[in-house]
FIFI-545330 format. One record per residue (C-alpha): residue number from 1; y, x, z. Coordinates in Angstrom, 3 decimals. Example, Ala and Ser with C-alpha at 12.3 -4.5 7.8 and 13.67 -1.06 7.14 Angstrom:
BEGIN
<zami num="1" Y="-4.500" X="12.300" Z="7.800"/>
<zami num="2" Y="-1.060" X="13.670" Z="7.140"/>
This chain:
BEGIN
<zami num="1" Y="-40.743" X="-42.873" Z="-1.976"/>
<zami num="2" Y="-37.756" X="-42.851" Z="-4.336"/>
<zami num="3" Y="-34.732" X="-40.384" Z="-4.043"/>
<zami num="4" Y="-30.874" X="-41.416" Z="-4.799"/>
<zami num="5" Y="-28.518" X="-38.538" Z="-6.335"/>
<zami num="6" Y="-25.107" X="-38.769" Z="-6.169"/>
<zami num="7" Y="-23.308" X="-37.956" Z="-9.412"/>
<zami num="8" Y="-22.618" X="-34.759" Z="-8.588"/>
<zami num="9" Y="-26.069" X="-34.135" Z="-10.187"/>
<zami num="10" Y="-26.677" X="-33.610" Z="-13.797"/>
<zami num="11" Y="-30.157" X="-34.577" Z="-15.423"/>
<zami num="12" Y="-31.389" X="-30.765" Z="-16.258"/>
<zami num="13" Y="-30.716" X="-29.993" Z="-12.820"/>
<zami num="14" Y="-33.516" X="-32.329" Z="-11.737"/>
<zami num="15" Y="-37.134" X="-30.171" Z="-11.351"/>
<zami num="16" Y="-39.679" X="-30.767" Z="-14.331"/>
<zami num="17" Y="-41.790" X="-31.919" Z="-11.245"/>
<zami num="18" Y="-39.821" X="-34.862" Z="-10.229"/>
<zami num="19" Y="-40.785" X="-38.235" Z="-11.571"/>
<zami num="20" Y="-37.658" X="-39.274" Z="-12.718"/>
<zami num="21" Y="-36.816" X="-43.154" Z="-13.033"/>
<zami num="22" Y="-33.972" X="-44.432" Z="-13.067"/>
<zami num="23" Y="-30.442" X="-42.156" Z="-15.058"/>
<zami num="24" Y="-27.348" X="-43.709" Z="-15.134"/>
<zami num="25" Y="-23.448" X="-42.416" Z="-16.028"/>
<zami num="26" Y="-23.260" X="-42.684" Z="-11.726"/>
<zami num="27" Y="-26.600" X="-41.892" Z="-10.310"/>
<zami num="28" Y="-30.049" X="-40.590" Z="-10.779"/>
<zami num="29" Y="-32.979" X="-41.916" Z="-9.219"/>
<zami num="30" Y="-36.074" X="-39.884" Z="-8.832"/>
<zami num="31" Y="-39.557" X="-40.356" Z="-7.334"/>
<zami num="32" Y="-40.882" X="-37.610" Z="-4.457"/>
<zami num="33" Y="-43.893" X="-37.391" Z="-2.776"/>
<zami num="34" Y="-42.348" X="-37.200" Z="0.817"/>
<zami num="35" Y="-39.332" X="-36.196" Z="2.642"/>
<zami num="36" Y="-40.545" X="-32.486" Z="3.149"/>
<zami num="37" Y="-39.662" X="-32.070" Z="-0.734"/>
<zami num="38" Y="-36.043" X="-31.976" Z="-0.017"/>
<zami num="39" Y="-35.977" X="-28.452" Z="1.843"/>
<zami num="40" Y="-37.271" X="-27.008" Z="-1.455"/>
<zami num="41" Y="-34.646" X="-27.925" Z="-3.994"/>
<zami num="42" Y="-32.486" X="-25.492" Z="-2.970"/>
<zami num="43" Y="-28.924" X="-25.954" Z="-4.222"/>
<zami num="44" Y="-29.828" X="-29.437" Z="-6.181"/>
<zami num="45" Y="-29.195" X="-31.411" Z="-3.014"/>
<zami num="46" Y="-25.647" X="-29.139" Z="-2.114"/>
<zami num="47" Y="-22.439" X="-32.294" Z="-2.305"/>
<zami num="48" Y="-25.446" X="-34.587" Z="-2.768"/>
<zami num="49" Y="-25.295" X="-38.134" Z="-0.753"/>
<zami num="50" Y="-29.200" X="-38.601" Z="-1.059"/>
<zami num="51" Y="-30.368" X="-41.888" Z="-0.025"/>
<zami num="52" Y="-34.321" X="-42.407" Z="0.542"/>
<zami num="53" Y="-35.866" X="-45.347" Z="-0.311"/>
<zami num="54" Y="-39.213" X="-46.840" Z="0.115"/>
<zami num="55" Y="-41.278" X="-48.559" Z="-2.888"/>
<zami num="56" Y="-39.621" X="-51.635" Z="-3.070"/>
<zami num="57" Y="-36.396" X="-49.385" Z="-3.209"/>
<zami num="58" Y="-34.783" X="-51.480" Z="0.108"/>
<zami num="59" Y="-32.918" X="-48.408" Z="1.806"/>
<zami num="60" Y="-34.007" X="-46.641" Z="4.520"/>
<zami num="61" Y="-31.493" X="-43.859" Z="5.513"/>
<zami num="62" Y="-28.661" X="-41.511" Z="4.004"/>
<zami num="63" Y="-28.241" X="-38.074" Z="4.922"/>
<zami num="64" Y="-25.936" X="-35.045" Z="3.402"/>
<zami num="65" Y="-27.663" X="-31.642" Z="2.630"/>
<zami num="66" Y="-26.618" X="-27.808" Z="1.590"/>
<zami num="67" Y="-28.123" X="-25.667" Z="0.296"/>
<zami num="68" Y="-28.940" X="-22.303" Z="2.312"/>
<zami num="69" Y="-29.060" X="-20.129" Z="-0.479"/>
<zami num="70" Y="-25.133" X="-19.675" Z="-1.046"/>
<zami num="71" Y="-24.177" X="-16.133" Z="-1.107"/>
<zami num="72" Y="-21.449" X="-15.818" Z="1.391"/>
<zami num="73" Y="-21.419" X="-12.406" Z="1.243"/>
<zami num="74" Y="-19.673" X="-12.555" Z="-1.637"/>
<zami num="75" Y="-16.251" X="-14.225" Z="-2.572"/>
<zami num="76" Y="-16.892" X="-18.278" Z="-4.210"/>
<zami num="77" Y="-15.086" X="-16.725" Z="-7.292"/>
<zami num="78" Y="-16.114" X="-13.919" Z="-9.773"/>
<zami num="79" Y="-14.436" X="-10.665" Z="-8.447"/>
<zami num="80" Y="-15.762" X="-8.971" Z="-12.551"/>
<zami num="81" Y="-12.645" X="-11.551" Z="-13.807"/>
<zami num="82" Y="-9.034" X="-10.814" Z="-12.538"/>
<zami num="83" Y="-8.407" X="-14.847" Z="-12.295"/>
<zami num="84" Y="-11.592" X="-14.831" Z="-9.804"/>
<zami num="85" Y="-9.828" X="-12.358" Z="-8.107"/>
<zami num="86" Y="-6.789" X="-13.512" Z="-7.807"/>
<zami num="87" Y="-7.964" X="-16.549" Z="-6.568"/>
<zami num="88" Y="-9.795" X="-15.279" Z="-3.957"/>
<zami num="89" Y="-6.718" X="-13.191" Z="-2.129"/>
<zami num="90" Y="-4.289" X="-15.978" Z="-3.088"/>
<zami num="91" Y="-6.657" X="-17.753" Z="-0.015"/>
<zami num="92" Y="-7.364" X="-14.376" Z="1.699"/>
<zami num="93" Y="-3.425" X="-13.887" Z="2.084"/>
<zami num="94" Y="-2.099" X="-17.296" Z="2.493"/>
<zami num="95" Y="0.410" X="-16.895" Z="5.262"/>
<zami num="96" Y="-0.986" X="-20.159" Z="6.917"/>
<zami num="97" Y="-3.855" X="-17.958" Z="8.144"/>
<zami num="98" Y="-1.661" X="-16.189" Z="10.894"/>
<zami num="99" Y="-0.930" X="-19.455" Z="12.744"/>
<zami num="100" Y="-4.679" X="-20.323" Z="12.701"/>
<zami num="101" Y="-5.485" X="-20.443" Z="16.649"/>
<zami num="102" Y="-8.209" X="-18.038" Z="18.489"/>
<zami num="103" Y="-10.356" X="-21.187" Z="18.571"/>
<zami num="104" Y="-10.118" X="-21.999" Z="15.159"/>
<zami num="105" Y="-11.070" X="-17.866" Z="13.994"/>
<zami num="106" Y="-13.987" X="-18.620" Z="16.871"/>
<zami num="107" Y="-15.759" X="-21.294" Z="15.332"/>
<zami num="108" Y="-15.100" X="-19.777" Z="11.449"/>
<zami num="109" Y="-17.207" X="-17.003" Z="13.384"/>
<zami num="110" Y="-19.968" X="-19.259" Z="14.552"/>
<zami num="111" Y="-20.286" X="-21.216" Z="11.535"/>
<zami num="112" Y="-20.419" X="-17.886" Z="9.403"/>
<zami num="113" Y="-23.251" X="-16.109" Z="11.703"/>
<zami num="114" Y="-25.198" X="-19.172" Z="12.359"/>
<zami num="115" Y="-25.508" X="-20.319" Z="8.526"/>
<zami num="116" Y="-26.373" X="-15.864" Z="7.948"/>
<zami num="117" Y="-29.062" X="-16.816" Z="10.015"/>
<zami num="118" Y="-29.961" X="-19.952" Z="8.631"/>
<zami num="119" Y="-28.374" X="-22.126" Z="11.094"/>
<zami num="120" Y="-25.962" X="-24.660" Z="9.635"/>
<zami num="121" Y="-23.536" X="-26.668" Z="12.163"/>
<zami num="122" Y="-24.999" X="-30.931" Z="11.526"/>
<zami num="123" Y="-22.760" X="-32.411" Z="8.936"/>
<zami num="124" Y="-21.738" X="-29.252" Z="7.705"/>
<zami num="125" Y="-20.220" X="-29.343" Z="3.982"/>
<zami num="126" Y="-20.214" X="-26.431" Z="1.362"/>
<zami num="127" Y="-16.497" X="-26.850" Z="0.515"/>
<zami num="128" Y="-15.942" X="-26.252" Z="4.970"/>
<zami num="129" Y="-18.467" X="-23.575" Z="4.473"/>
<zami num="130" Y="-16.208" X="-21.648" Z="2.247"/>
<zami num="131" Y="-13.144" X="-22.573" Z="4.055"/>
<zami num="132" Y="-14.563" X="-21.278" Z="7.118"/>
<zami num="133" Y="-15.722" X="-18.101" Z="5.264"/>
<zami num="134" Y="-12.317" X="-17.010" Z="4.041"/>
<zami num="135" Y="-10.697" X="-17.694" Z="7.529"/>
<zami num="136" Y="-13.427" X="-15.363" Z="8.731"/>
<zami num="137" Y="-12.491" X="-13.090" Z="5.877"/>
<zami num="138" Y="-9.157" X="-12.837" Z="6.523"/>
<zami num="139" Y="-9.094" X="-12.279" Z="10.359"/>
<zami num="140" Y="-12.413" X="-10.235" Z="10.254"/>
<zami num="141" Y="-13.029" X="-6.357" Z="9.176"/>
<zami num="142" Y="-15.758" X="-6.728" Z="6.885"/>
<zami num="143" Y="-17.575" X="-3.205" Z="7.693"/>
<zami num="144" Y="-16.685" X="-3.176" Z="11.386"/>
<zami num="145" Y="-16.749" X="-6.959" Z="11.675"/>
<zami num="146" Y="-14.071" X="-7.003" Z="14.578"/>
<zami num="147" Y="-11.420" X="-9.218" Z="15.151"/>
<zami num="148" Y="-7.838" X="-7.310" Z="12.892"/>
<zami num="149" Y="-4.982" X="-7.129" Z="14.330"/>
<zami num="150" Y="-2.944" X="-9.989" Z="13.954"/>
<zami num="151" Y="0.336" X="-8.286" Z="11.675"/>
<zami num="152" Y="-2.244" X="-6.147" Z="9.992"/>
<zami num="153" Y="-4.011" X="-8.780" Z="8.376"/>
<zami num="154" Y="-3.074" X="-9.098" Z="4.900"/>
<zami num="155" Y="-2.308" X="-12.934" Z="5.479"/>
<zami num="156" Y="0.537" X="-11.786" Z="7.422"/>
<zami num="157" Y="1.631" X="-9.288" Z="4.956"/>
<zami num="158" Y="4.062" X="-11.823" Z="3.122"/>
<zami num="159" Y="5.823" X="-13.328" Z="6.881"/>
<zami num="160" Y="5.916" X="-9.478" Z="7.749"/>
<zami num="161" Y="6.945" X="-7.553" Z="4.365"/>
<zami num="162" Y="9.951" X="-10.619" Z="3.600"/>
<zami num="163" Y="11.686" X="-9.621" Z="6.706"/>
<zami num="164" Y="11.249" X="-5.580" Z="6.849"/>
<zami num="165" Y="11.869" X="-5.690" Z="3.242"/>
<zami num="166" Y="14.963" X="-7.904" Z="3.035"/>
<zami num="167" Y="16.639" X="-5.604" Z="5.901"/>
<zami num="168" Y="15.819" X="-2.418" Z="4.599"/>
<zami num="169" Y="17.077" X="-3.658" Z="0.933"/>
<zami num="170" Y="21.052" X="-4.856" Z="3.206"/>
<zami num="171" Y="21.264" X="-2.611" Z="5.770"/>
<zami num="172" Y="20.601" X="0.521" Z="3.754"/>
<zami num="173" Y="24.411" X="2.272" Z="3.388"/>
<zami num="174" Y="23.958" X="4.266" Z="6.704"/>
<zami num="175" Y="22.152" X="6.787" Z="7.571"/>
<zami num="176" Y="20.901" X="5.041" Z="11.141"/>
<zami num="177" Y="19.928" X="1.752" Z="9.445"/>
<zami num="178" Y="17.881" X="3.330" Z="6.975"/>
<zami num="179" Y="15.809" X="5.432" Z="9.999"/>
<zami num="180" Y="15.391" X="2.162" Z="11.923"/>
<zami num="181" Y="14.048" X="0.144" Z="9.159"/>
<zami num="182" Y="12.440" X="2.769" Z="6.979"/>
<zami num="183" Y="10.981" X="3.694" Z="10.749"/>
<zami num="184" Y="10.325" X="0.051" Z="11.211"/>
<zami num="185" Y="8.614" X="-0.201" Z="7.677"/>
<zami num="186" Y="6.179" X="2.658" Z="8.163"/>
<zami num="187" Y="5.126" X="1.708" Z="11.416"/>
<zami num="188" Y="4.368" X="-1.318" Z="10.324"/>
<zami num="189" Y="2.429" X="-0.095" Z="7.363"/>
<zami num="190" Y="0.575" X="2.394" Z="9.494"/>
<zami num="191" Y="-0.746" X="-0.640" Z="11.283"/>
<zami num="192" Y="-2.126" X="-2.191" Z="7.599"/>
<zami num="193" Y="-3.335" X="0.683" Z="6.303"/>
<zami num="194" Y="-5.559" X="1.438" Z="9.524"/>
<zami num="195" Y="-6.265" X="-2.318" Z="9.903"/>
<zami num="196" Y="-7.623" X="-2.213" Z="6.490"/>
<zami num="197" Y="-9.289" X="0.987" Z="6.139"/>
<zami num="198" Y="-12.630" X="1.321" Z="4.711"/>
<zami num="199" Y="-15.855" X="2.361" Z="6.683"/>
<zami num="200" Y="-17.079" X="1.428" Z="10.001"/>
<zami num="201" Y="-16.573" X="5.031" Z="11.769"/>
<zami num="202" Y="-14.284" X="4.548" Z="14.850"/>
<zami num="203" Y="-11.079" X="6.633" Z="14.806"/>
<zami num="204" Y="-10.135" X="8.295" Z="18.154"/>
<zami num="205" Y="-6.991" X="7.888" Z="19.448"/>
<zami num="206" Y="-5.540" X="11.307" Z="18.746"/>
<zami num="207" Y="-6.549" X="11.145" Z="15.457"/>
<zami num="208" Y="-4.548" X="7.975" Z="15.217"/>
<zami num="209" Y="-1.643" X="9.139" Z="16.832"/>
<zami num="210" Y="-1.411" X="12.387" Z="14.725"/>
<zami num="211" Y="-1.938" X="10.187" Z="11.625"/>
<zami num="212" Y="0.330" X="7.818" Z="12.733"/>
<zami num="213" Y="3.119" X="10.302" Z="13.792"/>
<zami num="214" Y="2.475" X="12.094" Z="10.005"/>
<zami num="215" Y="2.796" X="9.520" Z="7.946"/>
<zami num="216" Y="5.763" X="7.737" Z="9.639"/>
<zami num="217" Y="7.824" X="11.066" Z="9.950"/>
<zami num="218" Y="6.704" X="12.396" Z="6.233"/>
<zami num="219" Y="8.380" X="8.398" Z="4.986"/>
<zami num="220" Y="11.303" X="8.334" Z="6.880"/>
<zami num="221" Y="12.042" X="11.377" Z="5.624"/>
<zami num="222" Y="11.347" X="10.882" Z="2.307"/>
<zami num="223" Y="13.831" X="7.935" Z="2.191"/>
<zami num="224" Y="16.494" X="9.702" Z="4.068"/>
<zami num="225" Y="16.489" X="12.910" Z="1.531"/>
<zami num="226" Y="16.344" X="10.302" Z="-1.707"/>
<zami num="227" Y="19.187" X="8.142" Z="0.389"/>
<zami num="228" Y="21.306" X="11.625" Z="0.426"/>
<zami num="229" Y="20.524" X="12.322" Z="-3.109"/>
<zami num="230" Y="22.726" X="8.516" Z="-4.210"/>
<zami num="231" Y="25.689" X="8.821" Z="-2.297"/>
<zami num="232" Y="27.838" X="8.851" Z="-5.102"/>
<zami num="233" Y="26.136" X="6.168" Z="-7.847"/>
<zami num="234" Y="26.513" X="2.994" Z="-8.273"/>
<zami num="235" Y="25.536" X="0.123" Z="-5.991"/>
<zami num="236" Y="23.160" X="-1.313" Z="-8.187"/>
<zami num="237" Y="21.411" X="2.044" Z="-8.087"/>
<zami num="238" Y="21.631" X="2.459" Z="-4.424"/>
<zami num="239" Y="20.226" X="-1.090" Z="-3.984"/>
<zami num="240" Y="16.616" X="0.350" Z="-5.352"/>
<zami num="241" Y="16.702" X="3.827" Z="-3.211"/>
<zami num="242" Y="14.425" X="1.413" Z="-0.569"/>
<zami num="243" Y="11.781" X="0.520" Z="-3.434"/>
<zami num="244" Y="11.848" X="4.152" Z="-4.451"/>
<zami num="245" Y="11.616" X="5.577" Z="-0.527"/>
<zami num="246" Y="8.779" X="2.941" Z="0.051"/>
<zami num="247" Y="6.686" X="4.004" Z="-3.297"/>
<zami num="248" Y="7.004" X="7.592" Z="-2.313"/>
<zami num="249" Y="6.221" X="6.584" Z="1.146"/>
<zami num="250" Y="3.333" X="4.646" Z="0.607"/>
<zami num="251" Y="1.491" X="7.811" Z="-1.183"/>
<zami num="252" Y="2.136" X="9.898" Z="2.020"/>
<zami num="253" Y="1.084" X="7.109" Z="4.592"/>
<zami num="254" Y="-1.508" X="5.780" Z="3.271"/>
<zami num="255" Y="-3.591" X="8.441" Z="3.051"/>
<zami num="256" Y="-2.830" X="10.252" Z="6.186"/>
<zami num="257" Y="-3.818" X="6.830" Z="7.823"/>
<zami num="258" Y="-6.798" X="7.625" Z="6.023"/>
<zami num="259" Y="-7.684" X="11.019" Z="6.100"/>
<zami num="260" Y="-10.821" X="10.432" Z="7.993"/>
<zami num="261" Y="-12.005" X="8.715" Z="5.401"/>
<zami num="262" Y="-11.025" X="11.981" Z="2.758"/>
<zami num="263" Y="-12.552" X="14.553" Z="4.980"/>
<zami num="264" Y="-16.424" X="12.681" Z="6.280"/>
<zami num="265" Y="-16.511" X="9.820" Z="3.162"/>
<zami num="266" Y="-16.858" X="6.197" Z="3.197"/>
<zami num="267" Y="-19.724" X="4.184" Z="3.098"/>
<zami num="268" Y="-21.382" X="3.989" Z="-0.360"/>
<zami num="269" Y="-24.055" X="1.394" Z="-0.542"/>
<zami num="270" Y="-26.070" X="-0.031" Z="-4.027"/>
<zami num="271" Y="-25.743" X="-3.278" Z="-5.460"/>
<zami num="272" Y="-28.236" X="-4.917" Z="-2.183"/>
<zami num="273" Y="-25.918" X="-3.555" Z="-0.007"/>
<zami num="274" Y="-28.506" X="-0.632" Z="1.118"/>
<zami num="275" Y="-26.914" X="2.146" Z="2.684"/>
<zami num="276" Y="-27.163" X="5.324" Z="0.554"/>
<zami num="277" Y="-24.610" X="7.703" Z="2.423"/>
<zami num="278" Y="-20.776" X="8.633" Z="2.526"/>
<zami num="279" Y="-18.907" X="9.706" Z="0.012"/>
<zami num="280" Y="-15.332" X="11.603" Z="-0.066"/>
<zami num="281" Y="-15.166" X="11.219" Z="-3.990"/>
<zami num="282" Y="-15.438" X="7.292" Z="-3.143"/>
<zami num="283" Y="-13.055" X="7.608" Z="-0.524"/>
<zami num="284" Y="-10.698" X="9.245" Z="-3.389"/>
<zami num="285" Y="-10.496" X="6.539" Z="-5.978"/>
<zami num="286" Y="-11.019" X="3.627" Z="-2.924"/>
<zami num="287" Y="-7.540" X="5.226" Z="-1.547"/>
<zami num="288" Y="-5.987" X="5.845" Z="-5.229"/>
<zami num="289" Y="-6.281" X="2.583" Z="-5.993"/>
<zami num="290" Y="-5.192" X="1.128" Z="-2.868"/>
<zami num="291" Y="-1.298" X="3.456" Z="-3.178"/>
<zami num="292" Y="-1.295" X="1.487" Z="-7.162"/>
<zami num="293" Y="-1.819" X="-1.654" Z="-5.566"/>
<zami num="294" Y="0.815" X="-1.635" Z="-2.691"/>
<zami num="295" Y="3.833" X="0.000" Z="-4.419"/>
<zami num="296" Y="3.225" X="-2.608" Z="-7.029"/>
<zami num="297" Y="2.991" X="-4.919" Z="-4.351"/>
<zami num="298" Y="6.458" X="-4.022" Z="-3.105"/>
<zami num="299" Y="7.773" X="-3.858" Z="-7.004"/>
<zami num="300" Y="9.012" X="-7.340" Z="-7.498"/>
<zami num="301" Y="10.306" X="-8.003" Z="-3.792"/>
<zami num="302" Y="12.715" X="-5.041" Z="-4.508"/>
<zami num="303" Y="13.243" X="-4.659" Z="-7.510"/>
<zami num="304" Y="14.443" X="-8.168" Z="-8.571"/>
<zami num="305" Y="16.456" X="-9.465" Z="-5.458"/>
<zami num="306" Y="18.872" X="-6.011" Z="-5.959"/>
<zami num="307" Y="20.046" X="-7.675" Z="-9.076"/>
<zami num="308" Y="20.580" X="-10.961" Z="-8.039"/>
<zami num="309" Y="22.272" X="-9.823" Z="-5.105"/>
<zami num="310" Y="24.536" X="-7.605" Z="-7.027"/>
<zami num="311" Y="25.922" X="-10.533" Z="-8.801"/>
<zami num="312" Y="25.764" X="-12.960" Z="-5.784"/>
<zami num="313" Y="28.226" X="-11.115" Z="-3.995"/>
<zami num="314" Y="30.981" X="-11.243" Z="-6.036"/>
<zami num="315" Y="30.748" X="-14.653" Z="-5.721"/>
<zami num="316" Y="33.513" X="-16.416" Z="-3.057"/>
<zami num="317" Y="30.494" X="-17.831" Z="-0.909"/>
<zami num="318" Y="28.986" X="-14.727" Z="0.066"/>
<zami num="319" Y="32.720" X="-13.316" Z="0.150"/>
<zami num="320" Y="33.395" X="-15.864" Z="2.430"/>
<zami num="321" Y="30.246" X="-15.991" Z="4.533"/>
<zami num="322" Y="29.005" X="-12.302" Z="4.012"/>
<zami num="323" Y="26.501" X="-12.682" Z="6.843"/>
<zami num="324" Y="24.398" X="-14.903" Z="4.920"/>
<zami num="325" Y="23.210" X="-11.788" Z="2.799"/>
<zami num="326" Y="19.973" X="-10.140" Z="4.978"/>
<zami num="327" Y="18.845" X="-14.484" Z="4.944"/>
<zami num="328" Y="19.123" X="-14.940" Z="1.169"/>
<zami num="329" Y="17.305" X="-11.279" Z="0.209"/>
<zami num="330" Y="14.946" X="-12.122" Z="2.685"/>
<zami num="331" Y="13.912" X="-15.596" Z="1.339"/>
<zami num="332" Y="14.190" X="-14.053" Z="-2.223"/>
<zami num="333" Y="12.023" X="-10.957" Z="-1.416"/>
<zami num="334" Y="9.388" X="-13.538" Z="0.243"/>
<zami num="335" Y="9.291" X="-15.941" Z="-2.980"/>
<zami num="336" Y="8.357" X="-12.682" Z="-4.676"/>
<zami num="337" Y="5.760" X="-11.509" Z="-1.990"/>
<zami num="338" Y="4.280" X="-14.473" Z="-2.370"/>
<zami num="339" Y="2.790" X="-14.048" Z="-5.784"/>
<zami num="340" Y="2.634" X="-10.676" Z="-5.884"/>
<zami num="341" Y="0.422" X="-9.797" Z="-2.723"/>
<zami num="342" Y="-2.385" X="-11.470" Z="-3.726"/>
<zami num="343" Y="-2.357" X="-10.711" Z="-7.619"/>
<zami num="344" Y="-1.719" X="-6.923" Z="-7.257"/>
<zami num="345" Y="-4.545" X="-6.769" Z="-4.727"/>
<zami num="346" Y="-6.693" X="-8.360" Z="-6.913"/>
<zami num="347" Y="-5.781" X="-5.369" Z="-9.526"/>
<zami num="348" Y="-8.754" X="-3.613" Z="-8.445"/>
<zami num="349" Y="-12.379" X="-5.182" Z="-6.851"/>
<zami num="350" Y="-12.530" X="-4.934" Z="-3.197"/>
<zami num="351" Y="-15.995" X="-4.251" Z="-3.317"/>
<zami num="352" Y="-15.530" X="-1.483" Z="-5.894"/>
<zami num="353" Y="-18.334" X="1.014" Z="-7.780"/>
<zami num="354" Y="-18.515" X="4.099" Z="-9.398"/>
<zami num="355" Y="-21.444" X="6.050" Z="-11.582"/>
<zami num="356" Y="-24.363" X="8.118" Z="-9.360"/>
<zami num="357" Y="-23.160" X="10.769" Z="-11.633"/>
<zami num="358" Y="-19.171" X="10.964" Z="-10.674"/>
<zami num="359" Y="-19.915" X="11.399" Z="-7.081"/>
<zami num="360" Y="-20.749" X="15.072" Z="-5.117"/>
<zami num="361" Y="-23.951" X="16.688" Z="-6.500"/>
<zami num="362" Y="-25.481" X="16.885" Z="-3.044"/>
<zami num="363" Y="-24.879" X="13.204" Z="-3.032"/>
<zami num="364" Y="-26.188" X="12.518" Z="-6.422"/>
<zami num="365" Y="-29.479" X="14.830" Z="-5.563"/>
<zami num="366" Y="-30.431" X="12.521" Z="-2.523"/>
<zami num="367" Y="-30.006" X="9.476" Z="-4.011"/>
<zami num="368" Y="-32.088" X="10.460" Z="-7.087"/>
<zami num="369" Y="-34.656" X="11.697" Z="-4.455"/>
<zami num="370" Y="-34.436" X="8.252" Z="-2.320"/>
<zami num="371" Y="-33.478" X="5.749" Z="-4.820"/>
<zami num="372" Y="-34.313" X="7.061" Z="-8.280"/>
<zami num="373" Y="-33.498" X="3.652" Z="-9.860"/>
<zami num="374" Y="-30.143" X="3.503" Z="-8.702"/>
<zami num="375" Y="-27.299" X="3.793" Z="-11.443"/>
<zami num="376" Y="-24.393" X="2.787" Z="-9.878"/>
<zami num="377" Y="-23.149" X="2.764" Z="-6.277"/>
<zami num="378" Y="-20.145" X="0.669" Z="-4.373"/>
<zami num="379" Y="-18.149" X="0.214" Z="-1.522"/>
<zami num="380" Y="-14.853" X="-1.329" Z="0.234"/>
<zami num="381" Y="-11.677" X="0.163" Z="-1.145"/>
<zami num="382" Y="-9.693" X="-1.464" Z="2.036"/>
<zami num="383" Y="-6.988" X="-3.549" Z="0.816"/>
């Protein structure tokens, strides 16, 4: 029986223990002892049109394998490089993912389980394997595994953030406007923040509600006392009071929305994903390096369209059509969004770690006691 490999293959990918026959710039064909050999290769057959032929070499049948050994647990790229990173939330975030249908999350859901469990859906390809994967990523909690809310996904963080942020940066000159949208803002950033939270522990709904009801009041205020504080500068400078009322902001609401999370820990596991305990000292730098990664998030967005809108307005088409301002910052804060929400969440790991030693010594003594070989732990930051 002779086996066909598509080029996809190289020849030191083919086992010592394979006859092989035939290599060409286009195929390689090898010699197995039956059929049942092909479930053993493992990844060698993944992309690989295999063709089975008999001794004469007159075809018998063509089929299309992968391998069940990918690690979907883990993103395609390597999260130890920023570029890996970054690719991986430029397809987490893509805004496309918020228009994906309830069927279409479904079935990323089946696929995802079944191939867990070694189940793959017939005709199944690795490259649909990943794309189903990150649709399930970006719709699913990965410690809770339930279905996000839709605006709190981080896919809809660019549709969302372009039009909260592009109000708040033109309506901002009274003190109403900036309550509604600062308001506006925090509530919707109360909803990402929870949404994305680390941990599976279920928050009740007072907790919520008191976090909620903290953080929204603590940022609205903040942006209303540094609003009062710039009455009397220039425009240019009164243009970035939002960006400096939404980096103060974020530092208040995102950990209130968390503060679960600072008082009973977050799950620390080591690197087989076995659960070791909580930790609040995890829970520290998880939520420190989530407030870095959102106000620079928001940097370019509001920082860059002020400027451009400065100028653009003392030109005679906004002049004459000065309506057209909250459209044009929006579309400009969204261009911006776009590149920066995935690269400043890739800043940091998602799945992040830190020494046995840095976290509590109560901690440290029962892991020494139940895993004495463990050096390093990790968890989810949240996003």
């Amino acid at each position: 029986m002779y086996l066909m490999l598509g080029f996809y293959c190289e020849r030191n990918s083919v086992p010592a223990a394979v006859h092989l026959l035939v290599l060409s710039s286009r195929c390689i064909l090898v010699k197995l002892a039956s059929l049942n050999e092909l479930a053993v290769q493992g990844r060698l057959w993944q992309k690989t049109a295999v063709i089975v032929a008999d001794e004469d070499r007159s075809l018998i049948t063509m089929t299309t394998e992968i391998s069940t050994s990918i690690n979907i647990k883990e993103p395609r790229w390597d999260q130890g490089t920023f570029m890996g990173r970054a690719k991986h939330f430029f397809t987490v975030t893509d805004p496309r993912n918020v228009l994906l249908t309830n069927e279409q999350l479904e079935n990323a859901h089946k696929v995802i389980s079944d191939y867990r469990q070694g189940v793959m859906s017939p005709g199944l390809t690795e490259d649909e394997l990943w794309r189903a994967k990150y649709i399930f990523d970006s719709a699913f909690h990965p410690d809770t595994g339930e279905k996000m809310i839709l605006i709190g996904r981080m896919s809809a963080q660019v549709p969302m953030n372009m039009t909260i942020t592009g109000c708040m940066m033109t309506f901002y000159k009274t003190t109403p406007a900036v309550v509604l949208w600062q308001w506006i803002n925090q509530s919707f950033n109360a909803i990402v923040n929870y949404t994305n939270r680390s941990g599976d522990a279920p928050l009740s709904v007072n907790q919520l509600g008191t976090a909620y009801v903290s953080a929204t009041t603590g940022a609205v205020a903040t942006a209303l006392g540094l609003n009062a504080l710039t009455k009397h500068i220039s425009p240019l400078v009164g243009r970035l009071v939002p960006f400096a009322a939404v980096a103060a902001a974020n530092c208040i609401n995102i950990p209130l929305m968390r503060q679960r999370e600072l008082k009973h820990g977050i799950p620390i596991t080591d690197e087989n994903d076995n659960r070791l305990g909580e930790s609040t000292t995890a829970a520290k730098q998880a939520i420190s390096q989530v407030v870095v990664s959102r106000i620079l998030m928001a940097s370019p967005g509001m920082a860059i369209p002020p400027f451009l809108m400065n100028t653009l307005e003392k030109k005679a088409f906004l002049k004459k059509f000065p309506w057209m301002s909250a459209p044009i910052q929006v579309v400009l804060v969204g261009f911006c969004l776009v590149f920066a929400t995935p690269l400043c969440c890739a800043l940091f790991p998602q799945k992040s770690s830190m020494s046995v030693s840095r976290l509590e010594p109560e901690l440290q003594e029962k892991i020494r006691v139940s895993h004495p070989g463990v050096e390093r732990v990790y968890f989810n930051k949240g996003l």
